[in-house]
NUDRENGU-766238 format. One record per residue (C-alpha): residue number from 1; residue in three letters; y, z, x. Coordinates in steps of 0.5 Angstrom, whole numbers, padded with zeros to 4 digits. Each point is the difference from the previous one (the first is absolute). Layout:
N
(rec NUM; "ala"; (Y; Z; X)) ...
//
This chain:
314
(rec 1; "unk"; (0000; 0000; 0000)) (rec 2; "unk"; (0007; -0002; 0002)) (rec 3; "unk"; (0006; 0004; -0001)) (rec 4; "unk"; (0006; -0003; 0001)) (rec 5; "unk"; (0006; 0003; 0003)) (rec 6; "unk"; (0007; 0000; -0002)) (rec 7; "unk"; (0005; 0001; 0005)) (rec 8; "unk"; (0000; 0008; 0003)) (rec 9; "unk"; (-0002; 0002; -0006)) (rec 10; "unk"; (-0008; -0001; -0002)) (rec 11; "unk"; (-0002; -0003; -0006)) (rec 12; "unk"; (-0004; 0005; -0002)) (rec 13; "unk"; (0005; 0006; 0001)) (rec 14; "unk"; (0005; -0004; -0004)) (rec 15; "unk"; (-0006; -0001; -0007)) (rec 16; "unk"; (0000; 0009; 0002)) (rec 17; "unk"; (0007; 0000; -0001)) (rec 18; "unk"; (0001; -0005; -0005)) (rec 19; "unk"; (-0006; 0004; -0005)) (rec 20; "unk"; (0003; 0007; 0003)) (rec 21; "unk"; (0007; -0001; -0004)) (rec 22; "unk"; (-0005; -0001; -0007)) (rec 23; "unk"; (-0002; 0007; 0000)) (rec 24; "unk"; (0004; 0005; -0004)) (rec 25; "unk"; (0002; 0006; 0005)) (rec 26; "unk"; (-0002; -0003; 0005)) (rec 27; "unk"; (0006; 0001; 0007)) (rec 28; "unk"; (0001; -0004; 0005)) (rec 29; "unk"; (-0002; 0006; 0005)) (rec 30; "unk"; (-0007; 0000; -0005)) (rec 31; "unk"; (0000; -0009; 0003)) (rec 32; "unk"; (0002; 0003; 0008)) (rec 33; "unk"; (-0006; 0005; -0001)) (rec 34; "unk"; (-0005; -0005; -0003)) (rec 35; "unk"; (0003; -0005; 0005)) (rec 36; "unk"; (-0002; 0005; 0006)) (rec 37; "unk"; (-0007; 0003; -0003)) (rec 38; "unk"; (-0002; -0007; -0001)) (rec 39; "unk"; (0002; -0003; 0007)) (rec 40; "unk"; (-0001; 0005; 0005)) (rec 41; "unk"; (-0006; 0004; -0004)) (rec 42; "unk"; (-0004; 0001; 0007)) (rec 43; "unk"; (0008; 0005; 0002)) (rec 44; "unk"; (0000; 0003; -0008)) (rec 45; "unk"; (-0007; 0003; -0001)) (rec 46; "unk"; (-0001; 0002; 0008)) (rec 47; "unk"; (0007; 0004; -0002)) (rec 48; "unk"; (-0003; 0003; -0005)) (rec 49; "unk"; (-0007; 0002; 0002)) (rec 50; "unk"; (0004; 0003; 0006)) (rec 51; "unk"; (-0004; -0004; 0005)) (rec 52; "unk"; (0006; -0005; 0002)) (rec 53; "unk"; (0004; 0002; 0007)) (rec 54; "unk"; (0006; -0001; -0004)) (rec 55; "unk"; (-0002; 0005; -0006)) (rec 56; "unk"; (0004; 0006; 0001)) (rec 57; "unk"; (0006; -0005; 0001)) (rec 58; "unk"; (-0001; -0005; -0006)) (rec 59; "unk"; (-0003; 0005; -0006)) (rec 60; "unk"; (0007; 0005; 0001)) (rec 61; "unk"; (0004; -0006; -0001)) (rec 62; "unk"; (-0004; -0004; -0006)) (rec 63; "unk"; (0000; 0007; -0003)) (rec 64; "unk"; (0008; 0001; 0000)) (rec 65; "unk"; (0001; -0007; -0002)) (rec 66; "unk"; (-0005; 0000; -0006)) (rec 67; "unk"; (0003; 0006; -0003)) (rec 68; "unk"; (0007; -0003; 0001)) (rec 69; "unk"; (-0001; -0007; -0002)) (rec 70; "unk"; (-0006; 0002; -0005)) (rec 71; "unk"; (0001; 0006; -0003)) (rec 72; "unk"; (-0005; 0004; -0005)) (rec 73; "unk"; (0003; -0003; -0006)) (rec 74; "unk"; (-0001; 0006; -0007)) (rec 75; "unk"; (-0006; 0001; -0002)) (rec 76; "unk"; (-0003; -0001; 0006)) (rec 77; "unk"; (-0003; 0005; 0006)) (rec 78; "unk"; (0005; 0002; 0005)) (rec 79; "unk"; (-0006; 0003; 0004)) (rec 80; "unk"; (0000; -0005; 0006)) (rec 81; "unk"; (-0008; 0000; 0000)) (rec 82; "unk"; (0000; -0001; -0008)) (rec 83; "unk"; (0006; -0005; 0001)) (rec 84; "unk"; (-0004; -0004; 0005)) (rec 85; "unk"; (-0006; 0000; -0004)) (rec 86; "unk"; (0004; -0002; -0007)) (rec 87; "unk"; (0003; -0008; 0005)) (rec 88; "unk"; (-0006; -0001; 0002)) (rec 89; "unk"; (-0008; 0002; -0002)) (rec 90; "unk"; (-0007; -0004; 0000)) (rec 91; "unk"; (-0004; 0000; -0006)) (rec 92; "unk"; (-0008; 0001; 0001)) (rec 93; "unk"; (-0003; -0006; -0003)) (rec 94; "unk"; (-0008; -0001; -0001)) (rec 95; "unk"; (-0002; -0006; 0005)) (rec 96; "unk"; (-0001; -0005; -0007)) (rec 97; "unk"; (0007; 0002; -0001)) (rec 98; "unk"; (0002; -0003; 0006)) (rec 99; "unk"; (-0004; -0006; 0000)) (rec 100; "unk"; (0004; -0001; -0007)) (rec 101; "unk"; (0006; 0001; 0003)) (rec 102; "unk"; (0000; -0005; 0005)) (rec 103; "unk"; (-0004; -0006; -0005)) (rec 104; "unk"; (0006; 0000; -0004)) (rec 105; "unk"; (0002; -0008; -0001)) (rec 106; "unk"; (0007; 0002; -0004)) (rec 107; "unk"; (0007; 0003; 0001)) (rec 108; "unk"; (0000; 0007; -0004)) (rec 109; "unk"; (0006; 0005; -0002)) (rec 110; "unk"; (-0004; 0007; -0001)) (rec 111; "unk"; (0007; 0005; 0000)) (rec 112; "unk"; (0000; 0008; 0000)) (rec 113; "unk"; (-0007; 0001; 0000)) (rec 114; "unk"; (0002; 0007; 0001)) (rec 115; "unk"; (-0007; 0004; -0004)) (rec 116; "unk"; (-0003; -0004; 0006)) (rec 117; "unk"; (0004; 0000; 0006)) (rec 118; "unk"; (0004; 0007; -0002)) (rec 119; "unk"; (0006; -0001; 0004)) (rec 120; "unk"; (0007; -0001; -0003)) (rec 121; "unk"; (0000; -0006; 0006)) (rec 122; "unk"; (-0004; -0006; 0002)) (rec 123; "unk"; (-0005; 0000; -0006)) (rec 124; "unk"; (0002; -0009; -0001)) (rec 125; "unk"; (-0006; -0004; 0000)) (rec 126; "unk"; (0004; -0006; 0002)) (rec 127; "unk"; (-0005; -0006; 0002)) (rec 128; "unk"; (0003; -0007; 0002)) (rec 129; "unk"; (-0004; -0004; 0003)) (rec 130; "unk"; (-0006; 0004; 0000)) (rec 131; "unk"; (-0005; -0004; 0004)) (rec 132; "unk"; (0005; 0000; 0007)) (rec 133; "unk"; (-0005; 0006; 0002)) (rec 134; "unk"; (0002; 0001; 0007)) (rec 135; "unk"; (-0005; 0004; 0005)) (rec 136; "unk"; (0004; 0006; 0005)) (rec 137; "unk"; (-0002; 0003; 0006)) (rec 138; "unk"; (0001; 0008; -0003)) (rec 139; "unk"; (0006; 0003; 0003)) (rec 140; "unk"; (-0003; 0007; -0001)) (rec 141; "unk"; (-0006; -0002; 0004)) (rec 142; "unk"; (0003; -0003; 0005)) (rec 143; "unk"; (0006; 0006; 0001)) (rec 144; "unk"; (-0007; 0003; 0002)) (rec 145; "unk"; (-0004; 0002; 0007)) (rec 146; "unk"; (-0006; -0002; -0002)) (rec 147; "unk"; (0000; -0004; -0007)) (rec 148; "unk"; (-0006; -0001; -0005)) (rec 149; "unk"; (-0001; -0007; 0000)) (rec 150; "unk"; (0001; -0006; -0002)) (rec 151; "unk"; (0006; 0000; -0001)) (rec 152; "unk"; (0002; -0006; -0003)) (rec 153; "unk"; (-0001; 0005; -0007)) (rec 154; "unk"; (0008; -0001; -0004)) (rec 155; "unk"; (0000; -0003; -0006)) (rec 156; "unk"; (0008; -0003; 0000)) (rec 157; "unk"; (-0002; -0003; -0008)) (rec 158; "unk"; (0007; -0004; -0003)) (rec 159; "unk"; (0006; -0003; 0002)) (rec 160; "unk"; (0005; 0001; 0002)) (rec 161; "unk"; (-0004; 0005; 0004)) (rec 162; "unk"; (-0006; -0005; 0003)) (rec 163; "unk"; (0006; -0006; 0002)) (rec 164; "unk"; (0004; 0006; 0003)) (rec 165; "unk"; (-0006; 0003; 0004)) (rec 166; "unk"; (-0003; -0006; 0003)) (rec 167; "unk"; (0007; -0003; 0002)) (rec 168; "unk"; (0001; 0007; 0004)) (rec 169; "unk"; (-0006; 0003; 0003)) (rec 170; "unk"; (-0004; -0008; 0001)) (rec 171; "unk"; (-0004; 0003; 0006)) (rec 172; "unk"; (-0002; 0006; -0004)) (rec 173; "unk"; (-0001; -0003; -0007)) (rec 174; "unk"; (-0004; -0006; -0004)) (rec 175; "unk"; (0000; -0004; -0006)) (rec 176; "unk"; (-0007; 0001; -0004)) (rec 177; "unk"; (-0003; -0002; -0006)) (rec 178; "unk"; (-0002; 0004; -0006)) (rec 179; "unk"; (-0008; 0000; 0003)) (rec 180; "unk"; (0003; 0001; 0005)) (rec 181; "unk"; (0003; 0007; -0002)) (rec 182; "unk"; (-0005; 0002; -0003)) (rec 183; "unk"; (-0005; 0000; 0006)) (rec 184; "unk"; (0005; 0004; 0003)) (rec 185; "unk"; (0000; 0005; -0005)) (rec 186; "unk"; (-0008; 0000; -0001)) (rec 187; "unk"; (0000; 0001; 0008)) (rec 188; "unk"; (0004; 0006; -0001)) (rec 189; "unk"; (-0003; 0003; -0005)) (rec 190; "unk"; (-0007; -0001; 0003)) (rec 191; "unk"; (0004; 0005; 0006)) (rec 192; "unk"; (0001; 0005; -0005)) (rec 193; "unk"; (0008; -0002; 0000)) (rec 194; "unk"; (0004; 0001; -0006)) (rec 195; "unk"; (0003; -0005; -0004)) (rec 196; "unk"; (0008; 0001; -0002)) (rec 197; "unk"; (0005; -0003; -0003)) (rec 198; "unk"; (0007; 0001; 0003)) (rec 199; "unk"; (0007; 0001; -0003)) (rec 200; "unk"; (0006; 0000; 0004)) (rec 201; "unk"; (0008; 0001; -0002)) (rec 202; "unk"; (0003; -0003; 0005)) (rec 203; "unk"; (-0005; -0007; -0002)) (rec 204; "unk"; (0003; -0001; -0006)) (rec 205; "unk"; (-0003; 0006; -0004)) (rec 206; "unk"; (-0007; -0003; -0001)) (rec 207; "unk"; (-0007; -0001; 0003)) (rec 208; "unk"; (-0001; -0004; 0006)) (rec 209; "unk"; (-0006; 0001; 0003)) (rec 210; "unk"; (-0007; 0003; 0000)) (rec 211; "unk"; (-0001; 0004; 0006)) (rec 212; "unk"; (-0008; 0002; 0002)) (rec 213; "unk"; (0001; 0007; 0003)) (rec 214; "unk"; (-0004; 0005; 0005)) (rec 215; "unk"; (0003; 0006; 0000)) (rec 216; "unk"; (-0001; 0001; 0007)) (rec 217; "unk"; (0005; -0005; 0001)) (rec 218; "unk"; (0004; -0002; -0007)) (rec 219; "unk"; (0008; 0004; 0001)) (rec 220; "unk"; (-0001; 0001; -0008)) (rec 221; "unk"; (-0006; 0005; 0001)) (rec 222; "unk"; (0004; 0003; 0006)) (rec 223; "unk"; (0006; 0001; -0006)) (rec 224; "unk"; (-0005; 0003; -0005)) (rec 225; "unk"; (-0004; 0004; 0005)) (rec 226; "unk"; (0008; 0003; 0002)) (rec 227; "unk"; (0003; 0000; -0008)) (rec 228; "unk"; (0002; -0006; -0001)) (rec 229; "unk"; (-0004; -0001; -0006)) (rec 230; "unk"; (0001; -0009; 0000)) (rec 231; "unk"; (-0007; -0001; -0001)) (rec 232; "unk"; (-0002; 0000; -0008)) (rec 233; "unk"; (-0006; 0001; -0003)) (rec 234; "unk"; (-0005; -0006; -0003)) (rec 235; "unk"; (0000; 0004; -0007)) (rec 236; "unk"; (-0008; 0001; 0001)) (rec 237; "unk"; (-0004; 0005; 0003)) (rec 238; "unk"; (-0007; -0001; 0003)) (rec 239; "unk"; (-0005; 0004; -0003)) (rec 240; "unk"; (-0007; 0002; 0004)) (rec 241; "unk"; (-0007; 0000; -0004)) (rec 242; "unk"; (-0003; 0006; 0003)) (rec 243; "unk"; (-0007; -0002; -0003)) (rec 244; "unk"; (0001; -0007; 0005)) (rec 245; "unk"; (0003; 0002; 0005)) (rec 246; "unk"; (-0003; 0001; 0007)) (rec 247; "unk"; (0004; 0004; 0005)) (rec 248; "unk"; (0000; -0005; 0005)) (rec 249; "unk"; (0009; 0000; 0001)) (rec 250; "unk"; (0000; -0007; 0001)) (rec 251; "unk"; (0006; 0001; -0006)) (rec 252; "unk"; (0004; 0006; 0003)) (rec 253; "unk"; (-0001; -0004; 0007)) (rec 254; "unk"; (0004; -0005; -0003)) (rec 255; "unk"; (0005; 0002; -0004)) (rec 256; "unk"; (0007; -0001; 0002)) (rec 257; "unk"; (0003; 0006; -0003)) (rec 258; "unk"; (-0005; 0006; 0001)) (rec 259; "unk"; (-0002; 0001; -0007)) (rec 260; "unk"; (-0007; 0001; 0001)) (rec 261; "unk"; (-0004; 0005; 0003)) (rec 262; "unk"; (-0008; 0002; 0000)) (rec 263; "unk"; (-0002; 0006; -0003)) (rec 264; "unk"; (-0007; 0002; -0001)) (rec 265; "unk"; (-0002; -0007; 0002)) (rec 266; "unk"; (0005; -0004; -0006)) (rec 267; "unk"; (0006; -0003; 0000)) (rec 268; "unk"; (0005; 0004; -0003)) (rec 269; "unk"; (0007; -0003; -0001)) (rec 270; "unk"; (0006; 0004; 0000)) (rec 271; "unk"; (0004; -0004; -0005)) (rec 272; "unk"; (0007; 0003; 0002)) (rec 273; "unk"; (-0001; -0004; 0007)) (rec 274; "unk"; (-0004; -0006; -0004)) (rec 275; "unk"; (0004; -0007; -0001)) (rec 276; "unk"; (-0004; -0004; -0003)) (rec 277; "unk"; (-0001; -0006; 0005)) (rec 278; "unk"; (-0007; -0001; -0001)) (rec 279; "unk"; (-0002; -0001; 0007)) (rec 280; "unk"; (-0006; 0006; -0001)) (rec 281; "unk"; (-0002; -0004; -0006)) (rec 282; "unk"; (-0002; -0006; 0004)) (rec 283; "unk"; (-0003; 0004; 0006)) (rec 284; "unk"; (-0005; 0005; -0005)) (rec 285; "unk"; (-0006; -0004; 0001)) (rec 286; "unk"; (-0003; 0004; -0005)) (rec 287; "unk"; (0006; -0001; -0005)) (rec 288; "unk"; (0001; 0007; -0003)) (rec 289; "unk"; (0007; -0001; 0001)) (rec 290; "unk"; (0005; -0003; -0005)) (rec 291; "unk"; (0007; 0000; -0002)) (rec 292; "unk"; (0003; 0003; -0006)) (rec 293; "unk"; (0007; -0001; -0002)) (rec 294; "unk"; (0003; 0006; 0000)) (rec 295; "unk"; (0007; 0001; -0004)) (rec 296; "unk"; (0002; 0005; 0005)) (rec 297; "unk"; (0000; -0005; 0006)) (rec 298; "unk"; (0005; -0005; -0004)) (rec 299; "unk"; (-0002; -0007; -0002)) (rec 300; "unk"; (-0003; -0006; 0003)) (rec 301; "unk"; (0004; -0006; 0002)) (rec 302; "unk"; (-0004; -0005; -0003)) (rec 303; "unk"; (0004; -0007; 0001)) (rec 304; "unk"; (-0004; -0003; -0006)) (rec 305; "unk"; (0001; 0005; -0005)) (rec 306; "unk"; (0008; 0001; 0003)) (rec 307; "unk"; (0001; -0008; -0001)) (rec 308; "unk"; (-0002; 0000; -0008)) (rec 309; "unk"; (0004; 0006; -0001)) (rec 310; "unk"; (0006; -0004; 0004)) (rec 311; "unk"; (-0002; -0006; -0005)) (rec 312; "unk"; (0000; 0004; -0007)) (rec 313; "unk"; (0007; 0004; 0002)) (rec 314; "unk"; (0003; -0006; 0001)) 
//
């Protein structure tokens, strides 16, 4: 694919620019933010994991810009922790859910999904030109000493995101097929990485990427385990069989979160640090654990079912 550039300023970042002025609310300091996250990812996530060498530097200084440029408008946390969750926050989806994500072939407007995604910020499924999937090297694995591999794993779904990536990172980014992500998404989920779909103020208040994550090395997982509570639950809990269950831990082994521990040779989940992701489902050979939607964990994203309830409202 050949992107075409105009003078000093890449196309791409003209169609960010172009589309940013679309968004209710949305500041030229929210475009300068976005602009920055997008073309310096590798700087923004080492920042924020504290691995980079200018961290005691840049994360001071983003923070005082934020709160003078960005302030917590009412009704929302002024705890900075809550605050930084409430910008920008990933959705555990279920490995079919993101296969469906990255197999829409239509344009979609999906706005203020906020009994999914429970935030007052960046909670728009904004899909132009869906099938522009761009595959990245992970930033957060990469700010890493030793990272998990591949890391070839960043869904960037849609433009004006896909165009802006590939444009600015050409030697960390590919254009991919549909099939293409999904293999992606199958490998991950085979290693026992998590699936989410990532929301983000500062890109455009919307989805723009589905990340499969390690919590070794995912800054997100680093955020929840230091309270920054940006992770949202499926809206399912598993379920162990006792009566099947073998003992044999292969599911606690890979579960990302740490929710299950063998007790008298069972499985047992701790609910509260369950996320519903799935992984230990595909993994119990003996198939004695289930997920169950759990009204205390929110509600799903289901893409197709958010589709026909835009369709119906308008």
């Amino acid at each position: 694919m050949t992107i075409k550039r105009r003078g000093l300023v890449k196309t791409s970042t003209r169609a960010f620019y172009q589309e940013a002025k679309k968004v209710e609310n949305y500041s030229f300091y929210d475009f300068l933010h976005g602009y920055l996250y997008s073309k310096w990812p590798y700087l923004y996530i080492g920042v924020g994991t504290g691995e980079h060498k200018l961290n005691r530097f840049l994360a001071p200084l983003f923070l005082f810009l934020t709160s003078v440029f960005s302030p917590a408008k009412e009704g929302e946390p002024e705890d900075s922790k809550l605050a930084f969750a409430n910008s920008y926050h990933g959705k555990v989806i279920q490995i079919e859910e993101a296969k469906r994500l990255v197999s829409i072939k239509e344009e979609i407007e999906i706005r203020n999904i906020e009994k999914v995604i429970p935030f007052t910020r960046a909670k728009d499924i904004i899909m132009k030109n869906p099938e522009h999937i761009i595959a990245l090297d992970c930033p957060c694995r990469l700010s890493r000493e030793n990272p998990c591999n591949p890391v070839d794993v960043c869904l960037v779904v849609g433009d004006p995101f896909a165009s802006f990536i590939l444009e600015h990172q050409p030697e960390k980014s590919r254009l991919i097929s549909s099939e293409e992500a999904i293999s992606i998404l199958e490998a991950e989920h085979e290693r026992g990485h998590v699936s989410h779909a990532y929301f983000k103020d500062a890109m455009l208040n919307r989805f723009y990427a589905i990340c499969n994550c390690c919590s070794c090395c995912c800054a997100a997982f680093q955020a929840q385990r230091n309270g920054t509570p940006m992770i949202i639950t499926s809206g399912y809990t598993a379920f162990v069989n006792g009566e099947l269950c073998e003992g044999c831990s292969i599911c606690s082994q890979f579960c990302q979160f740490d929710a299950i521990a063998i007790i008298n040779q069972k499985a047992v989940i701790d609910s509260e640090f369950c996320y519903g992701c799935g992984v230990c489902v595909d993994k119990c050979e003996q198939k004695a654990i289930v997920l169950n939607l759990d009204p205390a964990k929110g509600i799903p994203l289901e893409i197709n079912k958010l589709m026909e309830e835009a369709l119906v409202v308008n």
